[in-house]
C-alpha positions as CSV (number, residue, x, y, z in Angstrom):
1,X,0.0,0.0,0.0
2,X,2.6,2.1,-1.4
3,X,0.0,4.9,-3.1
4,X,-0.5,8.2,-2.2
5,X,-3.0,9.5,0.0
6,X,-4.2,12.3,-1.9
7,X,-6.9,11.0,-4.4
8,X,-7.5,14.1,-6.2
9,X,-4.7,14.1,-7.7
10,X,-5.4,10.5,-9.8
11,X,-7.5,10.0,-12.7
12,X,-10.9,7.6,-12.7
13,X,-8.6,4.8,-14.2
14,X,-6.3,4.8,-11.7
15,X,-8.5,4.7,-9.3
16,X,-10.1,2.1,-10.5
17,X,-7.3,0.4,-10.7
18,X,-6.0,0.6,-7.1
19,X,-9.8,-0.2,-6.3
20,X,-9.3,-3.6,-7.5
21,X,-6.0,-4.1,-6.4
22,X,-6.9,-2.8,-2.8
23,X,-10.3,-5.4,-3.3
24,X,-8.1,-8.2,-4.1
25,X,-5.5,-7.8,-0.8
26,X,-8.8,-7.3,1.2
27,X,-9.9,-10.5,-0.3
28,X,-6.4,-12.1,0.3
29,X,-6.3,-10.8,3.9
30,X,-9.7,-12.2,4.9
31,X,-8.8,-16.0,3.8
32,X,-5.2,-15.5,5.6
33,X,-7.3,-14.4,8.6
34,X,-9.5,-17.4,8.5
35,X,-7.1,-19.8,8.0
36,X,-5.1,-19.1,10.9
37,X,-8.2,-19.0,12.8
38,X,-9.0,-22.0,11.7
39,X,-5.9,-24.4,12.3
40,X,-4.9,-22.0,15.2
41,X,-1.5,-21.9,13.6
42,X,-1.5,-18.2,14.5
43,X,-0.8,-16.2,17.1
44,X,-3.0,-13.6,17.9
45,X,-1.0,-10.4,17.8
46,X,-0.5,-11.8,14.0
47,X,-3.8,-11.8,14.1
48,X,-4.7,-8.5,15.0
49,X,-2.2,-7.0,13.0
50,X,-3.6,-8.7,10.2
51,X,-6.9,-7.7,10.7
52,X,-5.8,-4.4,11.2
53,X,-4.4,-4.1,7.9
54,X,-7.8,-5.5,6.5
55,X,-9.7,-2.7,8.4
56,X,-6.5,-0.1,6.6
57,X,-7.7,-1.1,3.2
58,X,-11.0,-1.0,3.7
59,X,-11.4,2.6,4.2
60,X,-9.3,3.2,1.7
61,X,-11.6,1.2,-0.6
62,X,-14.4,3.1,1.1
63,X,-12.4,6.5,-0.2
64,X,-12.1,5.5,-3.6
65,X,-15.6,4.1,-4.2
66,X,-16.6,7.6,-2.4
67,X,-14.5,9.4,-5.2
68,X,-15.6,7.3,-7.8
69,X,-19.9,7.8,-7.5
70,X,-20.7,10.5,-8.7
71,X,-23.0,12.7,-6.1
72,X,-26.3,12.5,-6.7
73,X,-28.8,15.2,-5.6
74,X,-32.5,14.0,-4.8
């Protein structure tokens, strides 16, 4: 999670692109988690670290999505 913070500053494709990317390591982080949960072959500050970085990427998938709909006035 080398990209910058400031979102403004990146087109629609990239953003769409880290979107994915940032979907995919959620993706990968949540299996990790349950596996080690699972066959308790993990400790648990692995675990909370782990799931820490899960809750890390998704509000930065949170900020892109935000960036990404357009804002709709009812």
């Amino acid at each position: 999670m080398n990209a910058p913070s400031d979102l403004s500053m990146k087109t629609e494709d990239v953003l769409r692109i880290e979107l994915e990317e940032f979907k995919r390591q959620h993706r990968d982080l949540d299996e990790a988690i349950t596996a080690l949960v699972e066959r308790a072959t993990g400790d648990q500050l692995t675990i909370q670290r782990l799931k820490k970085q899960k809750l890390r990427l998704k509000d930065r998938i949170a900020l892109i999505e935000d960036r990404l709909t357009p804002d709709i006035i009812a």
